[in-house]
Biopython code that builds the backbone (N, CA, C, O; Angstrom):
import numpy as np
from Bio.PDB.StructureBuilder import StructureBuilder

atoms = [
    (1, "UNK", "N", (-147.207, -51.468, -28.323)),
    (1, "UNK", "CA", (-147.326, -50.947, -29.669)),
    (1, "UNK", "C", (-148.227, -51.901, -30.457)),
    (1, "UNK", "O", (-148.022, -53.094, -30.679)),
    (2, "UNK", "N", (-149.337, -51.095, -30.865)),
    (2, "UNK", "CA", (-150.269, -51.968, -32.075)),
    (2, "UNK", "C", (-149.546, -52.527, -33.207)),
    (2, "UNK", "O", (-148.581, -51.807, -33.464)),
    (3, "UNK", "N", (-149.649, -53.672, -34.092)),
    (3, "UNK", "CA", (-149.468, -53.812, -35.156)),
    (3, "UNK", "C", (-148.977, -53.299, -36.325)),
    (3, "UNK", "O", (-147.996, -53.627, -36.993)),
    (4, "UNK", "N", (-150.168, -52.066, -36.540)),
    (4, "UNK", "CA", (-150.133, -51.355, -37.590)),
    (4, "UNK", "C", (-148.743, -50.092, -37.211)),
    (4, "UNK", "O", (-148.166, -49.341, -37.997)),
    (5, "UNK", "N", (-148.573, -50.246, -35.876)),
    (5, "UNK", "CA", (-147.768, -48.868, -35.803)),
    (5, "UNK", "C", (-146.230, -49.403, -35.465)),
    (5, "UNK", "O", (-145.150, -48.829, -35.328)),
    (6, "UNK", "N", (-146.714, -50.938, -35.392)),
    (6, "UNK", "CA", (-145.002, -51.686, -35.392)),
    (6, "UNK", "C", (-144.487, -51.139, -36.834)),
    (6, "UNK", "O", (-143.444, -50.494, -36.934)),
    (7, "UNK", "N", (-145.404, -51.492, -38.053)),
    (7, "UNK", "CA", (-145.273, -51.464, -39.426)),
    (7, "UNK", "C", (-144.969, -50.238, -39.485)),
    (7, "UNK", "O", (-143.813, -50.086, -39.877)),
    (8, "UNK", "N", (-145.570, -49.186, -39.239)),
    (8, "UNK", "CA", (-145.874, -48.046, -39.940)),
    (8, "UNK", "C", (-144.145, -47.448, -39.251)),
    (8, "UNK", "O", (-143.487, -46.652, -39.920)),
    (9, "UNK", "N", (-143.652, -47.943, -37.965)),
    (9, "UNK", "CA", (-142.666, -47.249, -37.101)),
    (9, "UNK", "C", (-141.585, -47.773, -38.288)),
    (9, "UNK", "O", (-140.616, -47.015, -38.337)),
    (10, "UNK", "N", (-141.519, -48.795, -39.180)),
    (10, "UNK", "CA", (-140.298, -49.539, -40.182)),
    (10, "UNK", "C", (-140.419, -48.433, -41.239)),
    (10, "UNK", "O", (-139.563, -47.580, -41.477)),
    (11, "UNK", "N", (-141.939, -48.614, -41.998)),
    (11, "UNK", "CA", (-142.542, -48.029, -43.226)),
    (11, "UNK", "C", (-141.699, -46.942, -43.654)),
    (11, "UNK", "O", (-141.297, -47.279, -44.768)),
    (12, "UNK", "N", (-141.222, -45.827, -43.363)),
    (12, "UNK", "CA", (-140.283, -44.744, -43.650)),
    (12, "UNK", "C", (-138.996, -45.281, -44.043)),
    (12, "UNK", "O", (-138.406, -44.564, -44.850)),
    (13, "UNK", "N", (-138.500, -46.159, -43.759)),
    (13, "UNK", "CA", (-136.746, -46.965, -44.311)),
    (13, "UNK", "C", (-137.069, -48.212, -45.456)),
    (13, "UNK", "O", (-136.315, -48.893, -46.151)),
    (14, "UNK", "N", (-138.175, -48.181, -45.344)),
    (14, "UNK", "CA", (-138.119, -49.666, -46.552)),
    (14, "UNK", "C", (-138.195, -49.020, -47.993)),
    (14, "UNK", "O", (-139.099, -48.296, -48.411)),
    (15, "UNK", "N", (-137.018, -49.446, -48.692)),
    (15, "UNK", "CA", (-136.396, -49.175, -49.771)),
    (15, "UNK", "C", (-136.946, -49.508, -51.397)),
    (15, "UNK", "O", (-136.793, -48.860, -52.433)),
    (16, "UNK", "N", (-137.657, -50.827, -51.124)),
    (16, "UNK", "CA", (-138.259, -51.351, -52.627)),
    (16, "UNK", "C", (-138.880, -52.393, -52.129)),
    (16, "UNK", "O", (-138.843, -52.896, -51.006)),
    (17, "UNK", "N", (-139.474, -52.672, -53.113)),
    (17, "UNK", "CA", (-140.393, -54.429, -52.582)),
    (17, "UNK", "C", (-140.113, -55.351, -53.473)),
    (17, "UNK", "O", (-139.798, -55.058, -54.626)),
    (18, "UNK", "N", (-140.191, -56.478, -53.068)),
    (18, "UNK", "CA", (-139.598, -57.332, -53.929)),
    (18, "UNK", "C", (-140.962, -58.455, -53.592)),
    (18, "UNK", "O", (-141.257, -58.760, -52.436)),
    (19, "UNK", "N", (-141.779, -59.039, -54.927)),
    (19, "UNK", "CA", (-142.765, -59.878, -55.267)),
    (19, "UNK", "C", (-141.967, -61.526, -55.479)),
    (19, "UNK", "O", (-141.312, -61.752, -56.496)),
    (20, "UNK", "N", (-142.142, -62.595, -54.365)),
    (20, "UNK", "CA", (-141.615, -63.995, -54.772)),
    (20, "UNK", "C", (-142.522, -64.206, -55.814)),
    (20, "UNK", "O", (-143.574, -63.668, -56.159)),
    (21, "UNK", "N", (-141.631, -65.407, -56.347)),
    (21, "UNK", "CA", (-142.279, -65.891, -57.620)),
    (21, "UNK", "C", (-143.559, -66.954, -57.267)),
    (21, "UNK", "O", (-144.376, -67.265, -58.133)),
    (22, "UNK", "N", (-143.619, -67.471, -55.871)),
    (22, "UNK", "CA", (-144.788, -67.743, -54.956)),
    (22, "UNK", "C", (-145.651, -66.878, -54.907)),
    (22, "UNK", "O", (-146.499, -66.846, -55.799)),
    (23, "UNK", "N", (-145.664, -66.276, -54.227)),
    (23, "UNK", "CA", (-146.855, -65.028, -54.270)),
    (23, "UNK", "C", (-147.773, -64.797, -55.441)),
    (23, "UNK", "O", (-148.992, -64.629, -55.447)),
    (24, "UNK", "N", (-146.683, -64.835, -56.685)),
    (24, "UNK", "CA", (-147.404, -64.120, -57.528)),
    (24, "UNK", "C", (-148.310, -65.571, -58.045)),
    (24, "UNK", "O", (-149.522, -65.412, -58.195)),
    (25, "UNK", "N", (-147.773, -66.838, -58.288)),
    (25, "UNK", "CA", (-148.177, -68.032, -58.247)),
    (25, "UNK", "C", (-149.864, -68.612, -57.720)),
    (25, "UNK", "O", (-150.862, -68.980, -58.341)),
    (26, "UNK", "N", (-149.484, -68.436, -56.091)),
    (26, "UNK", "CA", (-150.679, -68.055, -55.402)),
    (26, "UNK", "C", (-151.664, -67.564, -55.691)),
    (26, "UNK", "O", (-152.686, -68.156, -55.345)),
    (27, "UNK", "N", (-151.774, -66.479, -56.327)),
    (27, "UNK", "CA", (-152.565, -65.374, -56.833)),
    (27, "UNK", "C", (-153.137, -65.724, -58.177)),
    (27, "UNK", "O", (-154.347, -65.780, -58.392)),
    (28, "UNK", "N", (-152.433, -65.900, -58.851)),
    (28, "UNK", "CA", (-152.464, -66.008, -60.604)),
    (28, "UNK", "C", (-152.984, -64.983, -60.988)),
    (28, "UNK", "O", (-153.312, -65.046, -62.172)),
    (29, "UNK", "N", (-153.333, -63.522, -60.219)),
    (29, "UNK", "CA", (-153.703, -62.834, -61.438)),
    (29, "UNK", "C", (-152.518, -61.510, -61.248)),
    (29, "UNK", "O", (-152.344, -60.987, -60.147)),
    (30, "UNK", "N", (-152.088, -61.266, -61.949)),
    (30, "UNK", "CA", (-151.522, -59.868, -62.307)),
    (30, "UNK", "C", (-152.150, -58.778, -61.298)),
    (30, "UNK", "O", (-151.848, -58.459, -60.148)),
    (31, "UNK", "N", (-152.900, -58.445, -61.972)),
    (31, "UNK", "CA", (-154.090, -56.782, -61.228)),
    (31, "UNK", "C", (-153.859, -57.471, -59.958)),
    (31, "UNK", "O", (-152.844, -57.080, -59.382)),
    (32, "UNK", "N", (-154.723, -58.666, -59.184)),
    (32, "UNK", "CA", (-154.453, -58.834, -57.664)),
    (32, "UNK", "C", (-152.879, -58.531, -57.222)),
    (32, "UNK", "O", (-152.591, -57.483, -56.643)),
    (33, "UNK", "N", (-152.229, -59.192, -57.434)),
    (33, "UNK", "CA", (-150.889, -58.687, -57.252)),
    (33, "UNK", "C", (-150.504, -57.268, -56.669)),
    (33, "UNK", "O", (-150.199, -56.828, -55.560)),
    (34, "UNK", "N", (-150.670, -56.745, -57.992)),
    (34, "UNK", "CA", (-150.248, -55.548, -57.874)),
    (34, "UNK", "C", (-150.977, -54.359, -57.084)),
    (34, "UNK", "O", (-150.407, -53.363, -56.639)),
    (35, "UNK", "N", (-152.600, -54.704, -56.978)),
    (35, "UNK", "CA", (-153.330, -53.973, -56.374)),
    (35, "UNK", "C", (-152.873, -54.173, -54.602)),
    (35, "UNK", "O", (-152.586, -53.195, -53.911)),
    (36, "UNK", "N", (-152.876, -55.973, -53.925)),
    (36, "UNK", "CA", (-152.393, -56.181, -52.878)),
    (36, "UNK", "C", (-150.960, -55.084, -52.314)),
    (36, "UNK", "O", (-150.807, -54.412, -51.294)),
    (37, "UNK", "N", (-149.961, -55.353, -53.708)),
    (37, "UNK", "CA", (-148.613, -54.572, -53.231)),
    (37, "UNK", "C", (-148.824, -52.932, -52.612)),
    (37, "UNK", "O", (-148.276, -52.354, -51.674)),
    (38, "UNK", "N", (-149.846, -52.505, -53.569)),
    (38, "UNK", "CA", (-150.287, -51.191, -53.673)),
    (38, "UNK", "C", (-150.233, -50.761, -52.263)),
    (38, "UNK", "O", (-149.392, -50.186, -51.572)),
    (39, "UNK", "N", (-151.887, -51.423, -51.992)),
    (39, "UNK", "CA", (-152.152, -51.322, -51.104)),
    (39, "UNK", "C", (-151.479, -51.414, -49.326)),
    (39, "UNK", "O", (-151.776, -50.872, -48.261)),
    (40, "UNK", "N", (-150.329, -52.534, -49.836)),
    (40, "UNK", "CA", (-150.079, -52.833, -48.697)),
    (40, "UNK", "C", (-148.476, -51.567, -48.590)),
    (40, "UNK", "O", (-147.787, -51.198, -47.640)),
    (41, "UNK", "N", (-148.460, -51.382, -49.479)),
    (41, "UNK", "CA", (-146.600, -49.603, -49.938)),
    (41, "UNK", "C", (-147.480, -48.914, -48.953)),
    (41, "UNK", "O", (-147.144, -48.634, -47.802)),
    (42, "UNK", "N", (-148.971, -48.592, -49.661)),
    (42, "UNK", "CA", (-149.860, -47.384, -49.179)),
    (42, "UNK", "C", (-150.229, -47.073, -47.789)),
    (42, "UNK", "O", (-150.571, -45.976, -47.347)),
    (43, "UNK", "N", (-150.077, -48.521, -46.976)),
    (43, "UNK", "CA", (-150.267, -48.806, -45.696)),
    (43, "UNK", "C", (-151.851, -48.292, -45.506)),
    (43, "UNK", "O", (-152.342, -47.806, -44.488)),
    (44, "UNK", "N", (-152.639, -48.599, -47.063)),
    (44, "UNK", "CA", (-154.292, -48.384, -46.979)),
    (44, "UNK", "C", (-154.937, -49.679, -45.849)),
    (44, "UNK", "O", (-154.397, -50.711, -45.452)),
    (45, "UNK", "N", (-156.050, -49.203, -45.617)),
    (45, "UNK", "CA", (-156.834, -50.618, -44.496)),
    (45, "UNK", "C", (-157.810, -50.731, -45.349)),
    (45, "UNK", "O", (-158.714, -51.353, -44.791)),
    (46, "UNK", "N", (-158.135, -50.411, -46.567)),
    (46, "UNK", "CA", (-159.218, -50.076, -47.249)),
    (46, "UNK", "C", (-159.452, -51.928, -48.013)),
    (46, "UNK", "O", (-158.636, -52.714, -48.493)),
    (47, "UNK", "N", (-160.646, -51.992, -47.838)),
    (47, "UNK", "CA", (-161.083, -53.980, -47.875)),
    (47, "UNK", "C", (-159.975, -54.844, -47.019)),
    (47, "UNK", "O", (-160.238, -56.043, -46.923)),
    (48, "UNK", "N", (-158.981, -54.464, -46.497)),
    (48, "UNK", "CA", (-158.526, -55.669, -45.846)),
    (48, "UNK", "C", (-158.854, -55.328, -43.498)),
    (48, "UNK", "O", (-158.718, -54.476, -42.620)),
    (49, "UNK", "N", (-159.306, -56.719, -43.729)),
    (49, "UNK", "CA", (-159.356, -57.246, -42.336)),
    (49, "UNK", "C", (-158.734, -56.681, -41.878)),
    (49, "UNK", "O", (-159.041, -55.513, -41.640)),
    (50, "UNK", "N", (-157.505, -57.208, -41.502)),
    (50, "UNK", "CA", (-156.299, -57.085, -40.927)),
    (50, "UNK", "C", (-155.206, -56.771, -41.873)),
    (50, "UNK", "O", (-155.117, -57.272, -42.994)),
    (51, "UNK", "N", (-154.114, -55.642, -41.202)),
    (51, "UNK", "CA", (-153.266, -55.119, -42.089)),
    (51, "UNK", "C", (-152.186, -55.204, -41.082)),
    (51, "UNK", "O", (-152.315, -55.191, -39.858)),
    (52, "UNK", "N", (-150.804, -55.320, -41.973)),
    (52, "UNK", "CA", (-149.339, -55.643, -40.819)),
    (52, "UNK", "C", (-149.471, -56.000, -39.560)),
    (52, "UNK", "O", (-149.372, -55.096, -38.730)),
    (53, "UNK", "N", (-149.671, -57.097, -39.182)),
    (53, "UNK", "CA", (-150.295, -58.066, -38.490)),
    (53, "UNK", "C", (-148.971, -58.609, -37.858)),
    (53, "UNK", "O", (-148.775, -59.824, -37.902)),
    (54, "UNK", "N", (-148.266, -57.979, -37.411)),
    (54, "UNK", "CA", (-146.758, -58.779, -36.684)),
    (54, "UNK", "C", (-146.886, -60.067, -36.357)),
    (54, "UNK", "O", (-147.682, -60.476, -35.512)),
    (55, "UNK", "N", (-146.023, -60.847, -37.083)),
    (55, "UNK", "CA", (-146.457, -62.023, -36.922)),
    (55, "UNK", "C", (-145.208, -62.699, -35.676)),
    (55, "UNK", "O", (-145.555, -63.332, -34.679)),
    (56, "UNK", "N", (-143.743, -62.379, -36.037)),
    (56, "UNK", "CA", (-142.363, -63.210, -35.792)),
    (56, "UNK", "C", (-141.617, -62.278, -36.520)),
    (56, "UNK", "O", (-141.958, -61.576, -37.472)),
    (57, "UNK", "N", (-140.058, -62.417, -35.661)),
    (57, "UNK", "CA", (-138.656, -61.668, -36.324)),
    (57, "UNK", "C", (-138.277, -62.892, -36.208)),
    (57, "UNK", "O", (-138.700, -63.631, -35.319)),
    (58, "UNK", "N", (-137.255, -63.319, -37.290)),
    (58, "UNK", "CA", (-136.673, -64.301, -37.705)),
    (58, "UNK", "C", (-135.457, -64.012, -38.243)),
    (58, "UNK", "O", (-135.347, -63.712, -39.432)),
    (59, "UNK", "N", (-134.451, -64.076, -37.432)),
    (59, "UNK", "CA", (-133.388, -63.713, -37.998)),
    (59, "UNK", "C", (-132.994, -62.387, -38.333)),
    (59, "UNK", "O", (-132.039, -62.096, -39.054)),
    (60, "UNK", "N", (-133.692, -61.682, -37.834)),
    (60, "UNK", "CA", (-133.900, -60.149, -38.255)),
    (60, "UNK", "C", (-134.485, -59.792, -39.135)),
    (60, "UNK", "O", (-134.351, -58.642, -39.554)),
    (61, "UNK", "N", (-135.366, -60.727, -39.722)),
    (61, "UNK", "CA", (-136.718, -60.695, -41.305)),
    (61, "UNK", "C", (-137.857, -60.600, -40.123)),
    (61, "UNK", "O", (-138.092, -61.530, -39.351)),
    (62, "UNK", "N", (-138.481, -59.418, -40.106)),
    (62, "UNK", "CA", (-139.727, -58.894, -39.749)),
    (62, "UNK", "C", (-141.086, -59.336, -40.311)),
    (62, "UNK", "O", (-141.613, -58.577, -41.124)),
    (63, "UNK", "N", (-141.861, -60.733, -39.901)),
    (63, "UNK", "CA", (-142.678, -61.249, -41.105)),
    (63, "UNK", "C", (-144.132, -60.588, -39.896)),
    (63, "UNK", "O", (-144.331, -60.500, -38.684)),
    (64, "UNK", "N", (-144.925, -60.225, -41.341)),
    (64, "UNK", "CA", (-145.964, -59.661, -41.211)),
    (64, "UNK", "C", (-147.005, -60.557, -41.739)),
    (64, "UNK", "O", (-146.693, -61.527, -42.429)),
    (65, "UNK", "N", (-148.236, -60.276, -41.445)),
    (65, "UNK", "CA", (-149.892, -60.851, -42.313)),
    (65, "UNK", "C", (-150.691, -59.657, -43.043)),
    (65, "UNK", "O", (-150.164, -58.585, -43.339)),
    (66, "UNK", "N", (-151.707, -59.908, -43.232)),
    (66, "UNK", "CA", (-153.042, -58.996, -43.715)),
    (66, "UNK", "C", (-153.795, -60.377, -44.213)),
    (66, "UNK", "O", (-153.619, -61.572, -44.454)),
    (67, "UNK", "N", (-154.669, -59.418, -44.189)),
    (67, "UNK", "CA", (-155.831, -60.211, -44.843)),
    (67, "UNK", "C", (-157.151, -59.385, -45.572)),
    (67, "UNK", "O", (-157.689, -58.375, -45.118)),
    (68, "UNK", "N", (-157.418, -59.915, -46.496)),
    (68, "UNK", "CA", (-157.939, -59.199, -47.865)),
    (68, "UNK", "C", (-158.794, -60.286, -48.321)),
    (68, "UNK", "O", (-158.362, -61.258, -48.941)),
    (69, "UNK", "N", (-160.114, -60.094, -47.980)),
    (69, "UNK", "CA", (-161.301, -61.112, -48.842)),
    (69, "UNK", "C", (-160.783, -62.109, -48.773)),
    (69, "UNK", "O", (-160.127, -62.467, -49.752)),
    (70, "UNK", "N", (-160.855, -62.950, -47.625)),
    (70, "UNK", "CA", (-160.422, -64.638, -47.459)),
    (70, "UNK", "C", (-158.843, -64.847, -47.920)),
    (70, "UNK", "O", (-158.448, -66.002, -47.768)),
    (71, "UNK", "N", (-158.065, -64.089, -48.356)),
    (71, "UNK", "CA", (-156.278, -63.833, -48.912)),
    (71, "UNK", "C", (-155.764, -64.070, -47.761)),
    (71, "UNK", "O", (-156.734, -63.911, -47.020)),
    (72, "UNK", "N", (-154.884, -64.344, -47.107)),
    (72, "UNK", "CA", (-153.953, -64.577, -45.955)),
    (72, "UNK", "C", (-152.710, -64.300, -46.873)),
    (72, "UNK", "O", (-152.292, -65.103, -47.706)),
    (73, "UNK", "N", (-151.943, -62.542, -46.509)),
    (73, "UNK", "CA", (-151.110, -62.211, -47.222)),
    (73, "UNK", "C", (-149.713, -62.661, -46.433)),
    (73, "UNK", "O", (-149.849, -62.245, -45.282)),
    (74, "UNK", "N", (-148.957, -63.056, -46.508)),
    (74, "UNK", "CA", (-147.931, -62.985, -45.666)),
    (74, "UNK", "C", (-146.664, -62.431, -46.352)),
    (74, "UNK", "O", (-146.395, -63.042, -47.386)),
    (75, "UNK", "N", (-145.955, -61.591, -46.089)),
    (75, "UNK", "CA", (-144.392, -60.061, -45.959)),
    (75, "UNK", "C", (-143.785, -60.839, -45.062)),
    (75, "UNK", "O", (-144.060, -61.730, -44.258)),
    (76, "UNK", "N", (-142.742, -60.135, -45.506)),
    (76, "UNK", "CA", (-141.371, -59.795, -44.465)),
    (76, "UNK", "C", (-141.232, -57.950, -44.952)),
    (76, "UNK", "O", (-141.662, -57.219, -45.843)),
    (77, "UNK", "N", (-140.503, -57.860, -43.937)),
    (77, "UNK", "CA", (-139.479, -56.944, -43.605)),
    (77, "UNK", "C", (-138.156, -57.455, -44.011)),
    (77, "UNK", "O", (-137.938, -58.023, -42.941)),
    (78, "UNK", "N", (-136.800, -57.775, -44.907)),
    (78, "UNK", "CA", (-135.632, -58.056, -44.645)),
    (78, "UNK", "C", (-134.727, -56.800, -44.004)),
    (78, "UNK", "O", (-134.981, -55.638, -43.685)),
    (79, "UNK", "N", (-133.336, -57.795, -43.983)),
    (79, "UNK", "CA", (-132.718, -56.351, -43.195)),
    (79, "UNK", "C", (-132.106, -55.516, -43.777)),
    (79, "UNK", "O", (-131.388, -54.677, -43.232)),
    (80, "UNK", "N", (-132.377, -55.667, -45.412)),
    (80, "UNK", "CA", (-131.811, -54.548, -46.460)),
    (80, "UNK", "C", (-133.120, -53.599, -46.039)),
    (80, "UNK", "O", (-133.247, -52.470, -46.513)),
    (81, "UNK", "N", (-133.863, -54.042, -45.313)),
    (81, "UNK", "CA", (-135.060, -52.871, -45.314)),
    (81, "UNK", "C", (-135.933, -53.009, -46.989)),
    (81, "UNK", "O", (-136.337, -52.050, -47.647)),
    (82, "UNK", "N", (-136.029, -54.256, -47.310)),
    (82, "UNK", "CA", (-136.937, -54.343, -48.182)),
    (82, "UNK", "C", (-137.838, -55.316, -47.695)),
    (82, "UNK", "O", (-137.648, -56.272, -46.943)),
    (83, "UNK", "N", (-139.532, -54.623, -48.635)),
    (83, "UNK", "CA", (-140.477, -55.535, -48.634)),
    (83, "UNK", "C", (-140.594, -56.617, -49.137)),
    (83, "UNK", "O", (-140.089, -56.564, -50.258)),
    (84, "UNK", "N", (-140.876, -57.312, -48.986)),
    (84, "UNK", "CA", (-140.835, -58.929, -49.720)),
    (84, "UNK", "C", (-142.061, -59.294, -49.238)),
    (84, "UNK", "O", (-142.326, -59.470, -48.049)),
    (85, "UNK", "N", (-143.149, -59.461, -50.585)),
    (85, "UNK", "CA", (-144.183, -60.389, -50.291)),
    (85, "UNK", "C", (-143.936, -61.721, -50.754)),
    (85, "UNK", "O", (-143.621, -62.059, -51.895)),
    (86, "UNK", "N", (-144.142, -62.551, -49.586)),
    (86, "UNK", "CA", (-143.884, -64.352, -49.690)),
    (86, "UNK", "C", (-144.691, -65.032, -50.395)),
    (86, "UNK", "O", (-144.362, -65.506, -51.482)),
    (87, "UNK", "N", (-146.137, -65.205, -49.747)),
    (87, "UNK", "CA", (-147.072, -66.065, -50.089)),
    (87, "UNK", "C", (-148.423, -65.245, -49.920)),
    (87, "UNK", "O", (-148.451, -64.136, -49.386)),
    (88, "UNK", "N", (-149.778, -66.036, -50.535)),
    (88, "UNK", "CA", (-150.519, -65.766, -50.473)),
    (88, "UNK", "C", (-151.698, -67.327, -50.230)),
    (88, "UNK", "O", (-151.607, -68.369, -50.878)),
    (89, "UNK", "N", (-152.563, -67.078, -49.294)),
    (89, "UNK", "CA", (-152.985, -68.650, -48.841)),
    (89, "UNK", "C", (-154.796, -68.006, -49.097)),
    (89, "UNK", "O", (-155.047, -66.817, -48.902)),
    (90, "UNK", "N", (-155.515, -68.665, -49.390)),
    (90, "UNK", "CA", (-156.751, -68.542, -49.722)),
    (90, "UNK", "C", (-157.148, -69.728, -48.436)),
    (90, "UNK", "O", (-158.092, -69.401, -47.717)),
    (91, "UNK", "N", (-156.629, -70.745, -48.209)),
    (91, "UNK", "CA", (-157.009, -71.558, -47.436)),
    (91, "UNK", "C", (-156.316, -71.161, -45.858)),
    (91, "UNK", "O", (-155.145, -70.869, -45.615)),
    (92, "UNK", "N", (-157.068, -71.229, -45.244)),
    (92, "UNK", "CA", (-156.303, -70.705, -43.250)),
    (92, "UNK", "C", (-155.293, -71.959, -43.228)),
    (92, "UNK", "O", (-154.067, -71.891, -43.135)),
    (93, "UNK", "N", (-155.900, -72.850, -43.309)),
    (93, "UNK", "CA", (-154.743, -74.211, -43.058)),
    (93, "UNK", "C", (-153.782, -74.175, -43.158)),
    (93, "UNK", "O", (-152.946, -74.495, -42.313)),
    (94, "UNK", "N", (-153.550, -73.653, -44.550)),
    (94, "UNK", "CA", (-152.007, -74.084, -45.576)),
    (94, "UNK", "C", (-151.388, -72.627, -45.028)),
    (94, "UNK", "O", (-150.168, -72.607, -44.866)),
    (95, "UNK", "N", (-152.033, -71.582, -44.773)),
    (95, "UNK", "CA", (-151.216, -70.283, -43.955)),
    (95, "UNK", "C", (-150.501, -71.040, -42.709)),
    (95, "UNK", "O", (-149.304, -71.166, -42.454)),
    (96, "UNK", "N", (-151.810, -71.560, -41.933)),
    (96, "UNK", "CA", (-150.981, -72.053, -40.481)),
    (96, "UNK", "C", (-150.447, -72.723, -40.877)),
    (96, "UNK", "O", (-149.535, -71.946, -41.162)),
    (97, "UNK", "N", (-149.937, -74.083, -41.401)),
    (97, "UNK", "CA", (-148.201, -74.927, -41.768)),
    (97, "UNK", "C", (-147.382, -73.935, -42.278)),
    (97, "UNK", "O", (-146.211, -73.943, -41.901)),
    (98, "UNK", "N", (-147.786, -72.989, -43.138)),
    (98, "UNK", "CA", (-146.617, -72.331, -43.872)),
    (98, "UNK", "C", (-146.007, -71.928, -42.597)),
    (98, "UNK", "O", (-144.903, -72.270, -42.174)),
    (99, "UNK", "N", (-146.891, -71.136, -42.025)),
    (99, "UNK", "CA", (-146.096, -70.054, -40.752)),
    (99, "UNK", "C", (-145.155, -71.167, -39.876)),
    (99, "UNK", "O", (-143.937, -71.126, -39.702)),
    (100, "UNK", "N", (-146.284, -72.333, -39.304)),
    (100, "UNK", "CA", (-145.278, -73.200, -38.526)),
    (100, "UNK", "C", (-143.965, -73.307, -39.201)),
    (100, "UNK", "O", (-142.997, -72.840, -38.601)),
    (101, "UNK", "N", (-143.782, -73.871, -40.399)),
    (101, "UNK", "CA", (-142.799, -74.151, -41.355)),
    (101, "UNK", "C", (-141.353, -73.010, -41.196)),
    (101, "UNK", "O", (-140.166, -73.332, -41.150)),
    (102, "UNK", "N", (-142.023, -71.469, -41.131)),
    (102, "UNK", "CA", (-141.364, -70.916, -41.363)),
    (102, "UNK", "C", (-140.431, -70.682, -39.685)),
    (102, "UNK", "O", (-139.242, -70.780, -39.384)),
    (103, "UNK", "N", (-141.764, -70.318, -38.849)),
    (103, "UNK", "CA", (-141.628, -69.541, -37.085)),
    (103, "UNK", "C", (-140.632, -71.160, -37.146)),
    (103, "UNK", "O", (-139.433, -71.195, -37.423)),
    (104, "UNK", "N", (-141.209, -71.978, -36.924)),
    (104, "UNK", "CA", (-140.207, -73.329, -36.262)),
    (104, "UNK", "C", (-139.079, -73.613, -36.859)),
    (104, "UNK", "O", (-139.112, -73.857, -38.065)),
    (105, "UNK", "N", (-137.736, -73.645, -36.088)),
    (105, "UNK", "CA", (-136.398, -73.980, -36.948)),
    (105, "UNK", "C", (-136.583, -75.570, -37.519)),
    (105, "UNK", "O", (-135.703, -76.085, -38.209)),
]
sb = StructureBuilder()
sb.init_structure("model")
sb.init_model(0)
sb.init_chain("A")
sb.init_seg("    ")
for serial, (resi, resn, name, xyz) in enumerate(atoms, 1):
    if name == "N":
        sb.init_residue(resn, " ", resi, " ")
    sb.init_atom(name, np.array(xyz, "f"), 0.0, 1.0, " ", f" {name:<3s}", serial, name[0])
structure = sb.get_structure()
């Protein structure tokens, strides 16, 4: 199973999304935010690279990527079946520690 159709096979049960106060941090702008969330409810591919990008299940939190104009988005899945966008990394680096941080107990 591709990526997009791991996502898309969840996409029908996920209930609400929920924005960390990281993410939005990351970002600093409002409109990005909300356009990213949009986009990523919409399960559009439209400007991003890579979209639901299976990354690791963790505990039964389904964490996903995308990527959007140099953005390294990183989701979960939780097991209320909500979206949760985590972080947002402009730099590849600070994505790869985050992920180690997160994938490694």
């Amino acid at each position: 199973m591709n990526c997009h159709s791991h996502f898309m096979s969840i996409r029908p049960f996920i209930k609400t999304a929920v924005i960390s106060k990281h993410f939005i941090k990351d970002l600093k702008d409002e409109k990005e935010v909300e356009s990213i969330v949009n986009d990523v409810l919409d399960c559009s591919k439209t400007d991003f690279y890579e979209l639901h990008k299976f990354e690791e299940s963790i505990n039964g939190n389904l964490i996903f990527r995308a990527k959007k104009e140099g953005v390294h988005i990183v989701y979960c899945v939780d097991k209320q079946m909500r979206l949760v966008f985590l972080r947002a990394f402009r730099n590849y680096n600070e994505y790869g520690k985050f992920l180690e941080k997160v994938i490694t107990p």
